[in-house]
Biopython code that builds the backbone (N, CA, C, O; Angstrom):
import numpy as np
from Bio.PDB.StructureBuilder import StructureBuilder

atoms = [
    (1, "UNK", "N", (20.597, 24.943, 30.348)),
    (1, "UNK", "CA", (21.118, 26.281, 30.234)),
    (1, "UNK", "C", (22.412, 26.417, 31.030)),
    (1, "UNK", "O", (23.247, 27.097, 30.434)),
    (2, "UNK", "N", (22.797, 25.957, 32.202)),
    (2, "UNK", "CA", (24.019, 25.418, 32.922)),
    (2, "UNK", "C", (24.968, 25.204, 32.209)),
    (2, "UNK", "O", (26.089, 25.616, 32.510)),
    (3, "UNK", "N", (24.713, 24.481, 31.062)),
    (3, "UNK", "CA", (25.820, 23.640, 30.309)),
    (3, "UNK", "C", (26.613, 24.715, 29.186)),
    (3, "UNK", "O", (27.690, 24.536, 28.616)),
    (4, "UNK", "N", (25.416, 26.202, 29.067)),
    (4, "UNK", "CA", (25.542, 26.691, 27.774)),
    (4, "UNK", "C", (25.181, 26.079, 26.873)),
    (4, "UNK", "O", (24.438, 25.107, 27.015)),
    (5, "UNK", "N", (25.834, 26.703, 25.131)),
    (5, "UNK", "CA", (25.261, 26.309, 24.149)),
    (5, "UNK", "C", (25.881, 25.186, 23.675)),
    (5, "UNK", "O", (26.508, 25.379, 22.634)),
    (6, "UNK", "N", (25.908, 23.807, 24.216)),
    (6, "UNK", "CA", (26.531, 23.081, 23.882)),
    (6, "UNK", "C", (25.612, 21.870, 23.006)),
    (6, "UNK", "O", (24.931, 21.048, 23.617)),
    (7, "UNK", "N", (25.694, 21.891, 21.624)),
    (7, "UNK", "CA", (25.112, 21.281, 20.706)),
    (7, "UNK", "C", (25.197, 19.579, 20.793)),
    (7, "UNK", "O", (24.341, 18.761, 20.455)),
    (8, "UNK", "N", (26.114, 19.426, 21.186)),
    (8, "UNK", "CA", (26.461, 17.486, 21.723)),
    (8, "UNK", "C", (25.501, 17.381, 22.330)),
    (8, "UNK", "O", (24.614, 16.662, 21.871)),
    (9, "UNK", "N", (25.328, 17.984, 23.459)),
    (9, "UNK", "CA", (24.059, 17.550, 24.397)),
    (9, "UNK", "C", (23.193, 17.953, 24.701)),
    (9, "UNK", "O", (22.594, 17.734, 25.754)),
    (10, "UNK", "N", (22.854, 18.796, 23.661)),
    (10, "UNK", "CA", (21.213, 19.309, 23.027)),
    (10, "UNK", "C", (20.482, 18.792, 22.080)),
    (10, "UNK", "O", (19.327, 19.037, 21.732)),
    (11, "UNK", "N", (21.523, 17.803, 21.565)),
    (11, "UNK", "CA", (20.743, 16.568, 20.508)),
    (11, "UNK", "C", (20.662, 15.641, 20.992)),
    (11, "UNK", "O", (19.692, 14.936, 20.712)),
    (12, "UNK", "N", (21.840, 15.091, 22.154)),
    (12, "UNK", "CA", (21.639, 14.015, 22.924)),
    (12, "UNK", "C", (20.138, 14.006, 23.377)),
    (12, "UNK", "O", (19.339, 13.115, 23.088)),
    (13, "UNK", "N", (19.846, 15.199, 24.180)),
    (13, "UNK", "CA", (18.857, 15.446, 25.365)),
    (13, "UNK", "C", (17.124, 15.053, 24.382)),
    (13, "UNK", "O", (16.098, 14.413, 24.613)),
    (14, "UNK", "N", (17.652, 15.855, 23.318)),
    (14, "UNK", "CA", (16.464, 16.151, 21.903)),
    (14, "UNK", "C", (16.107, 14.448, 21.334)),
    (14, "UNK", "O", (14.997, 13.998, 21.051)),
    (15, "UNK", "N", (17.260, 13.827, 21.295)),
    (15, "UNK", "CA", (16.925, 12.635, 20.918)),
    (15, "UNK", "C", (16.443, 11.290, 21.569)),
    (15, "UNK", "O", (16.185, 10.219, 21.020)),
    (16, "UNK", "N", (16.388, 11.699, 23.082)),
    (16, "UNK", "CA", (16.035, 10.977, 24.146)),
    (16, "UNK", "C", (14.324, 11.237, 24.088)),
    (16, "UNK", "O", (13.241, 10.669, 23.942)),
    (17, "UNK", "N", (14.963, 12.520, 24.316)),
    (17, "UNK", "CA", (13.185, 12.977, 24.779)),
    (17, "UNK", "C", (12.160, 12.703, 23.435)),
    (17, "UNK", "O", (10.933, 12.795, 23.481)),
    (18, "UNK", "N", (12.877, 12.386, 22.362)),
    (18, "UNK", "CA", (12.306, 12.150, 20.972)),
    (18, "UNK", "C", (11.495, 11.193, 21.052)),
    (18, "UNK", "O", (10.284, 11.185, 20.827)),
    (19, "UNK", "N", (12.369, 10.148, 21.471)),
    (19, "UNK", "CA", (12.169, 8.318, 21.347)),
    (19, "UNK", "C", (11.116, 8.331, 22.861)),
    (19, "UNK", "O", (10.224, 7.491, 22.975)),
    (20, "UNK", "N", (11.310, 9.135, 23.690)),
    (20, "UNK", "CA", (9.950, 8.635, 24.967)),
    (20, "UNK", "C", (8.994, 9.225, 23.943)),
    (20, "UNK", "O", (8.114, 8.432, 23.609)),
    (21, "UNK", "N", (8.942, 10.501, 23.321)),
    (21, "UNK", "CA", (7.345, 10.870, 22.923)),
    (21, "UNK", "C", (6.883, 10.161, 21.994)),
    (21, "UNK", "O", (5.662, 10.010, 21.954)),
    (22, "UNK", "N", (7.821, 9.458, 20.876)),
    (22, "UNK", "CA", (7.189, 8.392, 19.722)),
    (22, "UNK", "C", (7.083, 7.364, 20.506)),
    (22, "UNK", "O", (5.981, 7.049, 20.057)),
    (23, "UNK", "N", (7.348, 6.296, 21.561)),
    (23, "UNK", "CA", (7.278, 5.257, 21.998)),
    (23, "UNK", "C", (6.095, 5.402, 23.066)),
    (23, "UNK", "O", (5.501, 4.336, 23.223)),
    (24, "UNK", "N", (5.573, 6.542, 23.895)),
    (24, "UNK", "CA", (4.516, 6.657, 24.115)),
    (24, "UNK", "C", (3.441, 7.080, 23.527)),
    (24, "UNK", "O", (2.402, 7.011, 24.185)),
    (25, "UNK", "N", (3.376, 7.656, 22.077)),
    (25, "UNK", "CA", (2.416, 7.875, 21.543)),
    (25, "UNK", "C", (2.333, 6.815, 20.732)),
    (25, "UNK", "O", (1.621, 7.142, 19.783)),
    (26, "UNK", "N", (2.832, 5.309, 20.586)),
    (26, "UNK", "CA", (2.777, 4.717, 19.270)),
    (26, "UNK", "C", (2.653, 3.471, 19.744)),
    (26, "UNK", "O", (1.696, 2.819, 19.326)),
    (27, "UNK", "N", (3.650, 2.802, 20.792)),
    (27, "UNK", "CA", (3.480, 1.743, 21.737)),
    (27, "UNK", "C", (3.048, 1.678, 22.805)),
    (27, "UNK", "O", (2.950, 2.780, 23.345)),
    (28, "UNK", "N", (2.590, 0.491, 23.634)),
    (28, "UNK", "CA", (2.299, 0.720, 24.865)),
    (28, "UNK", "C", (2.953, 0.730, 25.861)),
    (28, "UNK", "O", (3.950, 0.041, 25.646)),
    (29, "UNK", "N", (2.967, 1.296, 27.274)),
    (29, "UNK", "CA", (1.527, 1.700, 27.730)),
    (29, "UNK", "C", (1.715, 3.195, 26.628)),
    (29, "UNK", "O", (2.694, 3.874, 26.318)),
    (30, "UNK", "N", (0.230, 3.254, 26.265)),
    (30, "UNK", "CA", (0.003, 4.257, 25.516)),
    (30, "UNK", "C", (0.347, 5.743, 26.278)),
    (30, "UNK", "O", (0.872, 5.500, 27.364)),
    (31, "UNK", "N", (0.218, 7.126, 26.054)),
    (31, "UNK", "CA", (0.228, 8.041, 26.768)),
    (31, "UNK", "C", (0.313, 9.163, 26.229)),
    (31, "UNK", "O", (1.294, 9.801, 26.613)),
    (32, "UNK", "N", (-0.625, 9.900, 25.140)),
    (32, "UNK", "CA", (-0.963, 11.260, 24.517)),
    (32, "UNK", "C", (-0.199, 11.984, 25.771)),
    (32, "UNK", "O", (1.001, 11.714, 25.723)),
    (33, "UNK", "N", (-0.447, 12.599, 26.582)),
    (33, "UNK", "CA", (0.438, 12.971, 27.434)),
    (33, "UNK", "C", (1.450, 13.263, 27.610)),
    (33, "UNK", "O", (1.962, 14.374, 27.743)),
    (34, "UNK", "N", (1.874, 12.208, 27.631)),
    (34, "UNK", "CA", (3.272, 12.253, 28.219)),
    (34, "UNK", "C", (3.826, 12.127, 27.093)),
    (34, "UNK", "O", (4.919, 12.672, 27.241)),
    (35, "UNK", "N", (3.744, 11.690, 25.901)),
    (35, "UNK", "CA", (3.862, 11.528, 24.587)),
    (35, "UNK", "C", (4.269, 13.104, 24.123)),
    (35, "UNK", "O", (5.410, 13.459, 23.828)),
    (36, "UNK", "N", (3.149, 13.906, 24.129)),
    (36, "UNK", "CA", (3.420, 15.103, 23.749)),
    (36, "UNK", "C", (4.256, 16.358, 24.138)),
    (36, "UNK", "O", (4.681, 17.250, 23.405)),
    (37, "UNK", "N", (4.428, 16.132, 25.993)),
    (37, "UNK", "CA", (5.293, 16.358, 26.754)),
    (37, "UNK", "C", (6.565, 16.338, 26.802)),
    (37, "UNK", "O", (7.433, 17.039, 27.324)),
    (38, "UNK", "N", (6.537, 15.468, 26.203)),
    (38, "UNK", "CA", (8.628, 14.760, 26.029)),
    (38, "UNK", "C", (8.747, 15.310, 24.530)),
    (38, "UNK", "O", (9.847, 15.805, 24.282)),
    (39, "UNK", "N", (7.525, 15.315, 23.158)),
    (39, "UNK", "CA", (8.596, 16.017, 22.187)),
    (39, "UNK", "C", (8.335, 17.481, 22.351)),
    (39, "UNK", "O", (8.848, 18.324, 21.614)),
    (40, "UNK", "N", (7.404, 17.801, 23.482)),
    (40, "UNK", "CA", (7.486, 20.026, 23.250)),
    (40, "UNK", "C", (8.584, 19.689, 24.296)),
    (40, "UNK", "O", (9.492, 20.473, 24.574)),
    (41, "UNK", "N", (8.445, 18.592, 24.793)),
    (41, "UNK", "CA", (10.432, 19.434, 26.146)),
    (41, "UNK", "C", (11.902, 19.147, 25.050)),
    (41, "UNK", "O", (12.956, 19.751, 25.250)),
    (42, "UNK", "N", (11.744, 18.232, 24.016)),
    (42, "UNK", "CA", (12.645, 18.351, 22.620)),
    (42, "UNK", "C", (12.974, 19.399, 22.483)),
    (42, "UNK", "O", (14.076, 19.920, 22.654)),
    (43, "UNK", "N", (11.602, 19.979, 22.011)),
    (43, "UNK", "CA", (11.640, 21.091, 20.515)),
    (43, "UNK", "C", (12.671, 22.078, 21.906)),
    (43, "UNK", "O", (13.882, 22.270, 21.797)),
    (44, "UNK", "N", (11.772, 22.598, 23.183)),
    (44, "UNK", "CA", (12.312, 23.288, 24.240)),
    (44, "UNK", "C", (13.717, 23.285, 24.483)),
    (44, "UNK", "O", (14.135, 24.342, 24.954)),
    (45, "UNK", "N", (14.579, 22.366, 24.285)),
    (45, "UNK", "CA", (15.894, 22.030, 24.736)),
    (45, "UNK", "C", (16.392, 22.589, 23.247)),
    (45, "UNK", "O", (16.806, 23.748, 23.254)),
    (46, "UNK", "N", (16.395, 22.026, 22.222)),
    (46, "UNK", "CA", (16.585, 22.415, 21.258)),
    (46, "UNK", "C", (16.860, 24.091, 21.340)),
    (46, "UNK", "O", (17.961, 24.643, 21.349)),
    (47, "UNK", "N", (15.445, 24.766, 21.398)),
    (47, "UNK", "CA", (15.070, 26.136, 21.371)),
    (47, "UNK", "C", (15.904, 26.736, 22.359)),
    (47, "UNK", "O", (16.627, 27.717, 22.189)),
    (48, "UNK", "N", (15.797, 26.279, 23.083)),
    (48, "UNK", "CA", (17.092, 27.120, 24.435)),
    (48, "UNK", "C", (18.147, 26.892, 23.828)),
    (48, "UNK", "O", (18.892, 27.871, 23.869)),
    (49, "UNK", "N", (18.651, 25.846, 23.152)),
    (49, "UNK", "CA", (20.101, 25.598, 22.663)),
    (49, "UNK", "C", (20.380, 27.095, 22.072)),
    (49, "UNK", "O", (21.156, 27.923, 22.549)),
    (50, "UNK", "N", (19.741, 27.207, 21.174)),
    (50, "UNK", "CA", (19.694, 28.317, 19.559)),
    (50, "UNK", "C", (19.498, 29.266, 20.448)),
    (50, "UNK", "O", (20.314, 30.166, 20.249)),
    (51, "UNK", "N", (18.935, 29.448, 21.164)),
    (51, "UNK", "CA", (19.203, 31.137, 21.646)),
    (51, "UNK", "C", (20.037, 31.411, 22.297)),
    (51, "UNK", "O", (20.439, 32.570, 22.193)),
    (52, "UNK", "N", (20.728, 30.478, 23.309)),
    (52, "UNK", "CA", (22.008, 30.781, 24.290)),
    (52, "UNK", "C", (22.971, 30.641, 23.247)),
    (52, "UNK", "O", (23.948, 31.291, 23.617)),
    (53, "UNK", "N", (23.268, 29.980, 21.812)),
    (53, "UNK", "CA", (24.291, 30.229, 21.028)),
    (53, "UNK", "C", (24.119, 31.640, 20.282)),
    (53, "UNK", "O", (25.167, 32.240, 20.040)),
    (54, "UNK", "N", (23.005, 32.187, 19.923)),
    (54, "UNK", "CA", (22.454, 33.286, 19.726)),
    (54, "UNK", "C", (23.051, 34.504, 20.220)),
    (54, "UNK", "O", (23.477, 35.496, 19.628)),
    (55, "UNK", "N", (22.944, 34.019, 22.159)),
    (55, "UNK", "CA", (23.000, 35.395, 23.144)),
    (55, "UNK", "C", (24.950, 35.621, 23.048)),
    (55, "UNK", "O", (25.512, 36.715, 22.984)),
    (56, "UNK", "N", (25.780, 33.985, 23.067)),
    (56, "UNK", "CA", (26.509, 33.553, 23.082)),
    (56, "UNK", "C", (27.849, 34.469, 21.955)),
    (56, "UNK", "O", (28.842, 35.156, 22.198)),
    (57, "UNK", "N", (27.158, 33.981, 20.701)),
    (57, "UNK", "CA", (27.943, 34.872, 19.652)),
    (57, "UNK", "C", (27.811, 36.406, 19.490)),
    (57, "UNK", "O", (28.516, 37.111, 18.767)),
    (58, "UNK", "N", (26.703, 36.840, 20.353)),
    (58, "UNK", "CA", (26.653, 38.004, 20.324)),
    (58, "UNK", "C", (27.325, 39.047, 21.783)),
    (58, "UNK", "O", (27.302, 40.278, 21.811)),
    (59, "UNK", "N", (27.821, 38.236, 22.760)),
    (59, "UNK", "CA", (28.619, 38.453, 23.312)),
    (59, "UNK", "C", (27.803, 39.020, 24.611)),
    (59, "UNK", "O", (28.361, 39.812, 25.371)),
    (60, "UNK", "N", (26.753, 38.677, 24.787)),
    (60, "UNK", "CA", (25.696, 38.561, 26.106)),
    (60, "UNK", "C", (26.569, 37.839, 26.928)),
    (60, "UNK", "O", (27.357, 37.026, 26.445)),
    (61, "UNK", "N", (26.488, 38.101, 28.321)),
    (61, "UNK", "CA", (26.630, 37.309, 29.378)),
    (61, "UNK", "C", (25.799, 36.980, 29.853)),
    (61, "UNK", "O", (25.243, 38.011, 30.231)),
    (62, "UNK", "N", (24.820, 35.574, 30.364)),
    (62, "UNK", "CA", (24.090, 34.696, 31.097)),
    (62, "UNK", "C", (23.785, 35.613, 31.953)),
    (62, "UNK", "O", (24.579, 36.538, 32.128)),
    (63, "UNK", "N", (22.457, 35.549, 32.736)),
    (63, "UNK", "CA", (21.613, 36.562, 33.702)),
    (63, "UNK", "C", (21.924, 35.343, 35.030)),
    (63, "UNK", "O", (21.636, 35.839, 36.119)),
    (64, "UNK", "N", (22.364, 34.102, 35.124)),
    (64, "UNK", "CA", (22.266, 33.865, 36.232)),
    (64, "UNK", "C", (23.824, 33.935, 36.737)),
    (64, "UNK", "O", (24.101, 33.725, 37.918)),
]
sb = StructureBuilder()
sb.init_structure("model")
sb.init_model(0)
sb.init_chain("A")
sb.init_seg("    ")
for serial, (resi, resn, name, xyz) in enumerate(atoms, 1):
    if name == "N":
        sb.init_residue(resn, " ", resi, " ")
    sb.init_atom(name, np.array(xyz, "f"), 0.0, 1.0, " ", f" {name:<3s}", serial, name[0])
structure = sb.get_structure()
């Protein structure tokens, strides 16, 4: 949220955290867990993206 709505590195971040949750849910060491953890903190980064471009075009200023 620091960064704003910056889409480069909200897919970067999305596609990192992608490859830990398929590589722990699919290879070993195994880890449902942490697996599932890393793609809801995806979808999360993602989701914050879209709303700070959201608050962004609508001409909100950031609360922090």
């Amino acid at each position: 949220m620091r960064l704003g709505p910056r889409l480069a590195v909200a897919l970067a971040m999305a596609w990192g955290l992608t490859w830990i949750g398929i590589g722990r849910l699919t290879d070993r060491p195994e880890s449902a867990a942490v697996g599932t953890a890393a793609l809801l903190a995806a979808l999360a980064v993602l989701g914050a993206t879209a709303l700070l471009a959201l608050r962004h075009r609508a001409g909100a200023r950031p609360a922090w």
